[in-house]
N, C-alpha and C positions, 0 to 999 in steps of 0.2 A: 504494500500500500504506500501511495505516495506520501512523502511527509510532512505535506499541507493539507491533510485529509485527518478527521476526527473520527473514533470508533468505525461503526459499521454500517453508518446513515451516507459519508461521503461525501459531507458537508468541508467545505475546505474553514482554513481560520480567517477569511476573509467574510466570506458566508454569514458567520458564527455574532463576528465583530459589526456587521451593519445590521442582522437581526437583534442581537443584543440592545445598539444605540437606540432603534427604534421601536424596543419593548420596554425599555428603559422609559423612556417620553413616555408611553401610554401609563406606566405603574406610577410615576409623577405622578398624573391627575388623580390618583385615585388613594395611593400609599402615601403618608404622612412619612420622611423622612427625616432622620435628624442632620443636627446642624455642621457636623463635619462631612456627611456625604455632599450634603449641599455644597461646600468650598470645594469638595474635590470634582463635582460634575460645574460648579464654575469653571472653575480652571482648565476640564476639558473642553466646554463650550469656547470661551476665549483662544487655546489652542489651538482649537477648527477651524475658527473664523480668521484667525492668523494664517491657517495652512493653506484655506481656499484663497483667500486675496491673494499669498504670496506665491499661488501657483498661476492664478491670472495674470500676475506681474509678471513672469517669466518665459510664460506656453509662447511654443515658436505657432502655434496652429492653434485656433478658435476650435478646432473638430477634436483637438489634445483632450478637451473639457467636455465631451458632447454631454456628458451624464450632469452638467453643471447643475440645471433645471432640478432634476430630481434629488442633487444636494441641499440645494434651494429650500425644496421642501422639507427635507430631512431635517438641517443643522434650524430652521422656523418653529417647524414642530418641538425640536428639543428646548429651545428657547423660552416659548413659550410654557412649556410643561416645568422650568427651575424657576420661571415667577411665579407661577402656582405655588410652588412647594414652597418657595422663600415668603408669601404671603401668608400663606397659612402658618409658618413660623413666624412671621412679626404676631401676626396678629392673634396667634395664642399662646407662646412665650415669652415673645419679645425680643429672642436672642436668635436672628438669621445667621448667625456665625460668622468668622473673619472675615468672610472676602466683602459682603454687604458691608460691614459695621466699617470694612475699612473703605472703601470706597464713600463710603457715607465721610467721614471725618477724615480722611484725608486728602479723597480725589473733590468732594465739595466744601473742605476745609473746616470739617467739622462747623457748620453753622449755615441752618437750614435756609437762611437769603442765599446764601453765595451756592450753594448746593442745587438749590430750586432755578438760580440763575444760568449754571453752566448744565443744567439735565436739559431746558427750554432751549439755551442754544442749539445743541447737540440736537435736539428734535427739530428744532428749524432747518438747522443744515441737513439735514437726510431728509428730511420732507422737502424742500423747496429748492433743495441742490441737486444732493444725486438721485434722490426716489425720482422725480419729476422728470430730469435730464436723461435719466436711463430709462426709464418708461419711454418716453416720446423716440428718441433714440432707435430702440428695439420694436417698438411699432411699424417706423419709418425706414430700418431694414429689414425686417417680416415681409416688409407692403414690397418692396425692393426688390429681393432674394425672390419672392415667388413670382414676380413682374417677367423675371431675366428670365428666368429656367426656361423658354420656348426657345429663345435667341442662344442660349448655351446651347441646350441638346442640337442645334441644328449647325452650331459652330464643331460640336463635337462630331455629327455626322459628315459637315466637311471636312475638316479633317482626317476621319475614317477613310472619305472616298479619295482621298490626294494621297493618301498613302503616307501624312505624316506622323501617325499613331497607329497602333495593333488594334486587332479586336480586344486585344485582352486591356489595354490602354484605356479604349475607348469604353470598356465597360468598368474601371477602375471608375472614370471620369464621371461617367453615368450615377456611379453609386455615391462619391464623394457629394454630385451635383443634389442630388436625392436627401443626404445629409445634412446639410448643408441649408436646406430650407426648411429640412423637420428641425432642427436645431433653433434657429433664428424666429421658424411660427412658435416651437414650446418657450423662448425667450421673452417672445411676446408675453407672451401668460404667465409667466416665473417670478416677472417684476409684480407684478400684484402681489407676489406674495410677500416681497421684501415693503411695499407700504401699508399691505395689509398688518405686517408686527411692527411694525413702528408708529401703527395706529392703537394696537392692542396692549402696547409696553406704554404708551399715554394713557390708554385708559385705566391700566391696573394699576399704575401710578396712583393716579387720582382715589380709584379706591381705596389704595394702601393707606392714603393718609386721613382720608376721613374716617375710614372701617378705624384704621390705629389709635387716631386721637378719641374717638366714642368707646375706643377699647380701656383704653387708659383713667378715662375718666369714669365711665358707669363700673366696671371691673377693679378696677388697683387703685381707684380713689387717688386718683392725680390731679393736681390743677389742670384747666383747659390750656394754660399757655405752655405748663414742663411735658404735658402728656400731645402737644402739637408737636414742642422742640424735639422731643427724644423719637417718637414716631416719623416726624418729617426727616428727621438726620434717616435713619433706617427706610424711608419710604423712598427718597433722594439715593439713598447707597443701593438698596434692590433696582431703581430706574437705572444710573448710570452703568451696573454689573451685566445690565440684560442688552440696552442701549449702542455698549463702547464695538461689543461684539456684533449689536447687529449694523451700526455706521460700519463696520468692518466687511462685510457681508456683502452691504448698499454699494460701497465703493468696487468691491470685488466684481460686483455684478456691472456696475458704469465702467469699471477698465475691461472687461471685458465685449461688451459689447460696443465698444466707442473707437477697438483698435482700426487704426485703419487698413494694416496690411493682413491678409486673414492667415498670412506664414512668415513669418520675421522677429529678428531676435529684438521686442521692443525697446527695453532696456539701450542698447546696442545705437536703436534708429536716434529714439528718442537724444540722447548726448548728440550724435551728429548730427541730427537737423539743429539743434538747439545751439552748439559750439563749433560748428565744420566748418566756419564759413571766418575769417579771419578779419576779413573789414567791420563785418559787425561787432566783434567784440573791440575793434580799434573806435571804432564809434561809443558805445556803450561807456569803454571805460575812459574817454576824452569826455564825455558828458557828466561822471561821477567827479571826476576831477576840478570842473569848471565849478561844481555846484559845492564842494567842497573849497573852494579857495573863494569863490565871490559871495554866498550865501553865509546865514549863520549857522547851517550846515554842521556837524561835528568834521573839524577838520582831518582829522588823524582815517576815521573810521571810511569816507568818500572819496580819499584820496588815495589812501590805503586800498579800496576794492579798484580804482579807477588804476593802477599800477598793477594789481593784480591781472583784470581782464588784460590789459594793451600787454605784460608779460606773456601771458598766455596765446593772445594772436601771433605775436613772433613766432613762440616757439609749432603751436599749431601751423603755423605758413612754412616752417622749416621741413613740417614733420611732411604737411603736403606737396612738396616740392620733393622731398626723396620718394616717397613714396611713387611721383609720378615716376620718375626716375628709373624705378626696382620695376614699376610697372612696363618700359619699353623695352628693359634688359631684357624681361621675362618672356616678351611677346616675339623680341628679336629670336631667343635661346627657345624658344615654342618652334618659328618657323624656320630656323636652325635643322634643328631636330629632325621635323617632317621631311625636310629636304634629303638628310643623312639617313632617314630610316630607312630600311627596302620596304618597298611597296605591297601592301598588302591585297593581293590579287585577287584572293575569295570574294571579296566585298563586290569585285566587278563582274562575275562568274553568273548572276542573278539575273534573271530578263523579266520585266516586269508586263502582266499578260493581255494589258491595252495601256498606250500610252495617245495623251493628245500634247503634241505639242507645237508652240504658236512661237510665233513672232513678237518683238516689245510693244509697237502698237495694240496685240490685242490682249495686252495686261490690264487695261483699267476692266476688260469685259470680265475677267477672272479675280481681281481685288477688291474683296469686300466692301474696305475701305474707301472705296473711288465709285461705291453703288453697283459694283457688279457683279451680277447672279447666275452665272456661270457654275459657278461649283454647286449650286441649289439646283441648277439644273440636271446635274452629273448624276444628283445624289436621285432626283426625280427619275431617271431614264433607272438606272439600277431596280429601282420599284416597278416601275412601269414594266420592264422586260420579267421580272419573278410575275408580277400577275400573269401578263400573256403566254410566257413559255413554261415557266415553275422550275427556272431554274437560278440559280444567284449568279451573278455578271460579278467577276473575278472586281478586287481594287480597282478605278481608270486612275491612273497617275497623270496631273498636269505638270507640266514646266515649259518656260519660256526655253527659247533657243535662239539666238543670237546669231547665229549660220543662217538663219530666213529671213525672210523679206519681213516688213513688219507686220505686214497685213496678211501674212502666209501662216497657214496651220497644217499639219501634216499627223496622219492618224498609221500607230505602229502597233500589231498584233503580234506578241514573243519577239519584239524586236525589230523586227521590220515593217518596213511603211506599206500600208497596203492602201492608201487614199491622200491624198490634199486637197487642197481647197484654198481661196482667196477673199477677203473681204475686203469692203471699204467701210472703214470707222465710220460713224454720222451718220449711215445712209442706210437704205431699207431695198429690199429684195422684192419688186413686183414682179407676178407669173399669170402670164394669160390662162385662166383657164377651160378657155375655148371658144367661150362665147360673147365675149369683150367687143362690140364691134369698135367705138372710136379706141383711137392706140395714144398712148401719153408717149412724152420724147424722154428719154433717158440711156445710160450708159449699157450697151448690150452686153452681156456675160449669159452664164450659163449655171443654174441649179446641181449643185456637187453632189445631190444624193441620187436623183432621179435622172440629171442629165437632161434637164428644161430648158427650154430659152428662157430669161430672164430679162429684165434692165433695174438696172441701180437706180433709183432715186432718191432728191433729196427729202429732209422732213417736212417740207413745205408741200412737197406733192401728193404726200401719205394720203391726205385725206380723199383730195381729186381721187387719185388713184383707189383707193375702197369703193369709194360711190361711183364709180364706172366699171366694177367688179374685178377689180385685180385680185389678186390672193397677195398681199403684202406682209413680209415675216421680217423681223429682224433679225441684225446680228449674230446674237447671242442661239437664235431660234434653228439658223442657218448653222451653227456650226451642231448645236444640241442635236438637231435632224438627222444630219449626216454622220454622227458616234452613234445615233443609236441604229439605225441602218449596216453601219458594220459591223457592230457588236451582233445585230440579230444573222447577219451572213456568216459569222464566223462562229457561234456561239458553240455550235458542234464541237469544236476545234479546243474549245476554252472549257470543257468541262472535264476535269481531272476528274481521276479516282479517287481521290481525299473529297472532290465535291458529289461523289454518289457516294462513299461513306456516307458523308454528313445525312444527305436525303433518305438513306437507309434507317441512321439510326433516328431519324424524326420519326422515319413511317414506324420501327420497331416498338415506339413506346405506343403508341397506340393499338400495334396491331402484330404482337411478337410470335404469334404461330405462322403465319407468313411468311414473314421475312426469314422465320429459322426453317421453313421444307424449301423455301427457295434457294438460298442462300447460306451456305457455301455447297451445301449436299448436291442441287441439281443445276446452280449455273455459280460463275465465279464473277468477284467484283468487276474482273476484266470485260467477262461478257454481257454484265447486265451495263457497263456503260459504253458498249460499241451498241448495243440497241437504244438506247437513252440517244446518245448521239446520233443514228438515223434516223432517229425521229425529229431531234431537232435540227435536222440538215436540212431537212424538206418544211420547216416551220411548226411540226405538231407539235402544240402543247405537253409536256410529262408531267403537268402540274396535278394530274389525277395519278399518281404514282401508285397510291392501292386499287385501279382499275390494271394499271400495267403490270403491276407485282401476282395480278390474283390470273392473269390471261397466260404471262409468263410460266407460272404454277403449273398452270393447266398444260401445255402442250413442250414444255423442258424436258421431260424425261422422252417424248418422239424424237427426240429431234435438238442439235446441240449447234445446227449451223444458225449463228446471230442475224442474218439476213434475213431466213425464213421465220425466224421468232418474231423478227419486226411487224414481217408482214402481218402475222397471227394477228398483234399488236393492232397494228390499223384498222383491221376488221373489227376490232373490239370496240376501236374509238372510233365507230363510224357519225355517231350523233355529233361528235365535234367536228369532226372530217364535215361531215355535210353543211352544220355550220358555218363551218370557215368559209366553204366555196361556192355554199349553192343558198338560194333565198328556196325557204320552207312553205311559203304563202302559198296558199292552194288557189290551182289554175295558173301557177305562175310560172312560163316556161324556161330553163335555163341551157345556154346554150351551148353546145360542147361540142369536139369534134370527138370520132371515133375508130377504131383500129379493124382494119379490114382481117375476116378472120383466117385467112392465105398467109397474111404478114405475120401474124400471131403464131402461127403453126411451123414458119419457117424460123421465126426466133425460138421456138423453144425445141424445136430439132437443133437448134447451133449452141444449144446450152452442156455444157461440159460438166461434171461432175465429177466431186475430186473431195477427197478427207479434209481437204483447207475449206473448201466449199464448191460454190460454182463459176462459170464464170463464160463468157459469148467466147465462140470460134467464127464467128461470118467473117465475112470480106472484108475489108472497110471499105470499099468502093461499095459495095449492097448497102451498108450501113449509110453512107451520104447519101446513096439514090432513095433509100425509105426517111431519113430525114428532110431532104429536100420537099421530098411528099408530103411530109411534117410539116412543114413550113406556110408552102402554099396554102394547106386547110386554116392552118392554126394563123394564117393573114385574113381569113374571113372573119374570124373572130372579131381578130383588131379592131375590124372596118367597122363592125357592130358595136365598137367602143366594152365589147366583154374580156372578161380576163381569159388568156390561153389556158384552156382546160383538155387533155386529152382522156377520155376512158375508154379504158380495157381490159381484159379479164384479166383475174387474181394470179392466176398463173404467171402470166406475163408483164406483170406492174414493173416487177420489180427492175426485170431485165431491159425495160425501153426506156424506163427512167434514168439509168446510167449509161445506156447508149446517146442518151438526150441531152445528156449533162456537158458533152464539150461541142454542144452543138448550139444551144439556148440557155440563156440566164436564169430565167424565173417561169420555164415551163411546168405546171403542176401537172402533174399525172396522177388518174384515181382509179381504182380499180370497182367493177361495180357491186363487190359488196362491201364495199367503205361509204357504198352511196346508201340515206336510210329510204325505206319505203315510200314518202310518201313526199318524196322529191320525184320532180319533172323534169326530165331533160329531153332535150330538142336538137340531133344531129344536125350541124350547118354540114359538114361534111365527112369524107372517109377517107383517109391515107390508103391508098395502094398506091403500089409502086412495081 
């Protein structure tokens, strides 16, 4: 057993010690004890109230204290529960024991004016100083702290997505961020409790001396004025005994929440803000001096502090001049150093698995600071693409590059460039969308994601240009467009096996008889993410991962080539498939081309079969001449303003769509049982070739 651990309950002596103080407090109100325990839980009250303040004086971090609140209460409560008992001792002995009697006679000077004088003080200053000023205070950063937290968590997600913190950073930052306002809102409500006893050590006061003086005189047959005196001295020494510790308390709580750095060695700032600065104290002590030799001033004492300061700015100007000194040695013998060290290559070994990077021009669009939302936007597309696809878009890392134009931004997948693009600062992006008939005049370019004609214009055209039906996008909108376009081209590409782990073990807490007959027993991490990846090569969503995990299930022990599982796959997700491609509206026809079933017949006789999988033996002269064919149908489409759709049987999906692949960018091909029932589709024509 540990040796901070009691008997067999395993209660540590920490435990023991704060249930004690605050069992303690309860048997006060209720246990009459005598007059030496009372000195000695004085003494410990006073001790406390020393230890709190002198650890708010010193805490490099506001969050050092977070339990501050619930001391609060603790060290109030006990407070409150030693005026009870020392009351109930005046007032039916007489004799509250040393520390009251002396407080009484010697901290109010034995004489119940001057006693009644400095108790009134001491209640003014913590009512009208710190109670008030730390109240308002902690209100006004409560009101603050929880204002921020939107604009934090979203400075924190940028930085998340720039890549200048971890996930594990960025959820340090989250939780600090989180504490940090529970902290400052219980602050708010903690100070009520430091004016609420400095309300309740007034009133007991007041009782003490009337309850004392009626005690004295109907009881011990005292005169009214010795039975005032001797009671008010002891009602004055129980105020000040209860008072010094809770002014203690008050202040602890005002330096506390008054700091302004929320991690800094106070102590430390406080002397250099106050001494750092060497003219002012050459000021300071030229003015003590003056006022010392021309006033009736005490000569010695003005003159004397006024040589003290102007000593002290010397030597402080001395101390900051070396100082700077030791500082350029240190930076010279830094970059010294770096030059002489051999270079540490690992660090360059890492390719980061989208990168945007721009030119200095389009820094204001990326700096917070300069109003620009850029990186809200990065963070935006990451979201945007988990909803559509369901799957997480790796870090995008921005940085400027000074090798580009400045208006030039250039988009890198594992390191190389797979896109750029050109802006002009100030200016906006109008695109005909077809039916525009008059034309505005502006700068002709061309739309980087889609490859539109375009014209630049300025901000004064914006408006003309909307009310004549342009599509006008800015900047920021133009380059956001064109990352998330390549992000969803490559996405296939970007999904490691650390990232269907992850997607594994979400689906596993929900759903653990699954994922464990899947997984490892009838497919391996490898294979379930070359299917995950063909699906998202072709655009389908895996954001339904327990419809693909349970389809997978099903037909993994037939059959172990990842091709053919895909396809399984698709047929499964036909409702989305259809979806995506085809409008559901009854009577509504969609229009598609279709595969002549000769062409069909002759690709799956040139299909090869092999322990890797399968894969086409035709021509490639057959293969251009059936794309060709491809071509022409899938140009009827175009004319009809529909997207190039070809369908063909299940069999043969797979195999025309990778013949299709170096032949068309964004031809979709469906097979017709990916299509659901109660879709229409309308041959415009038939590939034969």
């Amino acid at each position: 057993m540990d040796a901070a651990t009691t008997g067999s309950t395993g209660l540590s002596r920490s435990d023991i010690a704060v249930a004690g103080y605050i069992l303690a407090a309860v048997l006060f109100f209720i246990i009459p004890i005598p007059s030496f325990l009372l000195d000695i839980m004085l003494a410990v009250n006073l001790s406390a109230a020393l230890v709190i303040m002198m650890n708010t004086l010193f805490v490099k971090e506001v969050l050092d204290m977070s339990f501050f609140p619930t001391m609060l209460l603790f060290s109030t409560i006990f407070r409150i529960s030693l005026n009870v008992s020392s009351t109930r001792l005046i007032l039916s002995t007489g004799d509250p024991g040393n520390v009251v009697r002396t407080f009484g006679n010697f901290v109010g000077g034995g004489d119940i004016i001057i006693g009644a004088i400095v108790f009134i003080i001491l209640v003014i200053i913590q009512f009208v100083v710190i109670n008030k000023g730390s109240e308002r205070v902690s209100e006004v950063t409560a009101r603050f702290t929880l204002d921020a937290m939107p604009g934090k968590q979203m400075a924190i997600d940028a930085d998340l997505n720039t890549g200048a913190i971890t996930d594990e950073e960025a959820k340090i930052r989250r939780n600090k961020l989180q504490e940090e306002s529970a902290f400052f809102g219980s602050m708010d409500g903690a100070t009520k409790y430091v004016k609420g006893d400095a309300t309740a050590g007034l009133i007991i006061t007041g009782i003490n001396l009337v309850g004392g003086t009626i005690m004295g005189v109907s009881r011990m047959g005292m005169e009214a004025v010795d039975a005032l005196n001797n009671y008010g001295i002891l009602t004055i020494g129980d105020g000040l005994s209860s008072q010094i510790p809770s002014l203690l308390i008050s202040l602890a709580t005002g330096i506390l929440v008054t700091k302004g750095s929320k991690e800094a060695d106070f102590s430390g700032l406080l002397v250099q803000q106050l001494f750092g600065i060497p003219r002012v104290l050459l000021i300071v002590g030229g003015v003590l001096i003056i006022l010392g030799v021309f006033t009736p001033l005490n000569l010695v004492i003005f003159v004397g502090f006024g040589l003290a300061f102007i000593i002290t700015a010397r030597s402080m100007g001395q101390a900051i001049a070396e100082e700077e000194i030791e500082e350029e040695v240190a930076e010279e013998e830094v970059e010294a150093e770096e030059i002489r060290r051999p270079e540490n290559v690992v660090s360059l070994l890492s390719v980061d698995p989208i990168e945007l990077e721009f030119g200095y021009g389009i820094i204001p669009l990326a700096d917070v600071n300069q109003g620009g939302d850029l990186l809200d936007r990065v963070v935006m597309i990451r979201r945007q693409i988990a909803l559509e696809l369901g799957t997480v878009v790796p870090i995008i890392r921005l940085r400027d590059n000074i090798q580009l134009n400045p208006s030039q931004y250039i988009i890198k997948i594992k390191g190389i460039q797979v896109a750029e693009g050109e802006i002009m600062f100030d200016h906006y992006m109008a695109m005909n969308p077809g039916y525009v008939e008059e034309e505005i005049t502006g700068i002709p370019t061309e739309e980087p994601s889609f490859h539109l004609p375009a014209l630049w214009i300025t901000e004064a055209q914006r408006e003309r240009a909307e009310s004549l039906g342009y599509t006008v996008v800015d900047p920021p909108s133009i380059i956001a467009t064109h990352l998330t376009e390549i992000v969803r081209q490559h996405i296939a590409e970007l999904l490691t096996r650390q990232d269907v782990q992850n997607l594994v073990n979400n689906l596993q807490e929900t759903n653990p008889v699954l994922v464990e007959e899947l997984t490892p027993a009838l497919m391996s991490l490898g294979d379930i993410q070359k299917v995950l990846q063909n699906l998202l090569s072709e655009g389908i969503s895996i954001r339904d991962l327990l419809s693909i995990f349970e389809i997978l299930a099903d037909h993994a022990p037939a059959t172990r080539d990842t091709d053919v599982l895909t396809e399984y796959v698709r047929q499964g997700l036909r409702r989305a498939i259809s979806g995506r491609y085809f409008m559901t509206a009854e009577g509504t026809k969609n229009n598609v081309v279709t595969l002549d079933p000769k062409i069909e017949q002759e690709i799956m006789s040139s299909v090869k079969q092999t322990e890797q999988g399968a894969y086409l033996t035709m021509d490639p002269e057959r293969i251009r001449q059936i794309m060709e064919a491809t071509r022409v149908e899938v140009q009827k489409l175009e004319e009809l303003g529909r997207n190039p759709i070809v369908v063909c049987s299940p069999i043969v999906r797979l195999y025309f769509k990778k013949m299709s692949e170096d032949f068309f960018e964004d031809l979709t091909v469906v097979s017709y049982n990916e299509v659901e029932p109660g879709v229409e589709l309308e041959s415009v024509g038939m590939v034969t070739a």
